[in-house]
C-alpha positions in Angstrom: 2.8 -4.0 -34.0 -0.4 -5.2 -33.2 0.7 -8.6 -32.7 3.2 -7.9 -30.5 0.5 -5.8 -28.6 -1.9 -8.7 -28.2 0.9 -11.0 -27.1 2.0 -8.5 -24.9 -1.7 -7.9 -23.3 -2.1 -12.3 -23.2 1.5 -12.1 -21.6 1.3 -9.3 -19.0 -2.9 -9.8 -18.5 -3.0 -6.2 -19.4 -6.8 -4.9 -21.4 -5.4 -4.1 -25.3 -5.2 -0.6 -24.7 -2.7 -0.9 -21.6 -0.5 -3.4 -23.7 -0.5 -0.3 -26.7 0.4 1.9 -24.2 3.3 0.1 -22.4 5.1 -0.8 -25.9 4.1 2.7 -26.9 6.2 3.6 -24.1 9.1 1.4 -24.8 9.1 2.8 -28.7 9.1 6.5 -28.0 12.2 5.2 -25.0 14.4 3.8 -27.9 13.8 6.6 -30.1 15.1 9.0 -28.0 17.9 7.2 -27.0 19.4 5.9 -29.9 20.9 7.1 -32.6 18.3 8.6 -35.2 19.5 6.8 -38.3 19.4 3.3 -36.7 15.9 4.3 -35.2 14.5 5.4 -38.6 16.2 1.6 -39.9 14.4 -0.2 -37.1 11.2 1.3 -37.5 10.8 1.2 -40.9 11.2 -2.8 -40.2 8.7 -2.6 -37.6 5.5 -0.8 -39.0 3.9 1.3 -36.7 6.6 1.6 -34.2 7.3 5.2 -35.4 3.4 6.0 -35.2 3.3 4.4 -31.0 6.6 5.9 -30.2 5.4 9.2 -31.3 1.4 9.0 -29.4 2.8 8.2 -26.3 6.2 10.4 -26.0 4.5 12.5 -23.6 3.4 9.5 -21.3 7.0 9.9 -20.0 6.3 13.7 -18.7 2.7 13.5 -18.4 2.0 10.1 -16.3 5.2 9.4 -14.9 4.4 11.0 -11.1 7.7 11.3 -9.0 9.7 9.4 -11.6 8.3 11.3 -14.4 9.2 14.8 -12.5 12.5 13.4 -11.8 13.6 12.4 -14.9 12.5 15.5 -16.6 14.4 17.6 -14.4 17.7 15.2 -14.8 17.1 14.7 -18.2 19.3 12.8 -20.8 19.3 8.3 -20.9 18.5 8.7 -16.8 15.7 11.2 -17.5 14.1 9.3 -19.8 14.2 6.1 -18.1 13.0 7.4 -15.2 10.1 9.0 -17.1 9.4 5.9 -18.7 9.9 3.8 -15.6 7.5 6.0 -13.7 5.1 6.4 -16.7 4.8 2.2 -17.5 4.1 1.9 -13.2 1.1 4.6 -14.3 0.0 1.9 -16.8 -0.1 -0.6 -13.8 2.9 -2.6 -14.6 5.1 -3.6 -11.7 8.7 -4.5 -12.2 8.9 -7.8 -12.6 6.3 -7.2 -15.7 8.6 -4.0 -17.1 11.1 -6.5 -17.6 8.8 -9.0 -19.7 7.8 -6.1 -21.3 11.2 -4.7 -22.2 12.9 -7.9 -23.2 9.4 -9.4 -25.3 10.2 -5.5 -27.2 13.3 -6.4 -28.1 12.8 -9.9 -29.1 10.1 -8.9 -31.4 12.3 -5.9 -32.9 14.9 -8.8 -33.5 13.0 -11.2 -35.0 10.9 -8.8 -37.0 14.1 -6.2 -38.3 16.9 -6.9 -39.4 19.1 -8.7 -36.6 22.1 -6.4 -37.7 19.6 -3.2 -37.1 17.7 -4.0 -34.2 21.0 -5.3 -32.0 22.6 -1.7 -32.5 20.0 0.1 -32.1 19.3 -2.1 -28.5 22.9 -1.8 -27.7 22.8 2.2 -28.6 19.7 2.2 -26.0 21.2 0.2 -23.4 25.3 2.7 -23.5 22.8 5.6 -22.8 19.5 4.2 -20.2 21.5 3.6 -17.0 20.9 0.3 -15.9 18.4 -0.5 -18.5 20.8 -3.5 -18.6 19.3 -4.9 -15.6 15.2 -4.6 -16.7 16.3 -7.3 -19.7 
């Protein structure tokens, strides 16, 4: 992961730490909305995936402001978008960089997992984010 970090940070001009955060983000995102089976195949693919996803899960609640307060309250694919939305604008990222972010994620999960793996576990995220669709 810690490539995809760096090229994230050179990409965005995000400091290391942001970059960890904002894919940290992204991680714990998928993992709650897909299917845990196809989660546990794609992360086992992508080593420490599981250990990000699982540091920043509360950066959703915790530093999503408005958003954050919003989505916990709706709860569910819109919940947690919104969380995560509000949480990666915390980290300083405006949109047009959520969507770099978002689809340099998922290109790395498909070139580093199994295509197979990484595609339904995208497609399982996208059926249950609302409009998640339209960030990649």
């Amino acid at each position: 992961m810690q490539d995809l970090i760096i090229s994230i940070a050179t990409r965005l001009g995000l400091d290391e730490e942001m970059a960890e955060k904002a894919v940290g983000i992204i991680m714990s995102l998928v993992q709650q909305n897909a299917d845990d089976g196809a989660v546990s195949q794609l992360f086992e693919q992508l080593p420490g995936a599981s250990d990000l996803a699982e540091k920043y899960a509360d950066a959703t609640e915790e530093g999503g402001g408005l958003m954050g307060a919003i989505g916990g309250m709706l709860g569910g694919g819109m919940g947690s978008a919104l969380g995560a939305l509000g949480a990666l604008k915390n980290v300083g990222l405006d949109m047009d960089q959520i969507k770099e972010l978002g689809t340099e994620v998922f290109n790395y999960a498909r070139e580093k997992a199994d295509t197979e793996v990484a595609d339904t576990v995208i497609k399982q995220v996208a059926e249950n984010v609302p409009g998640l669709d339209q960030l990649l």
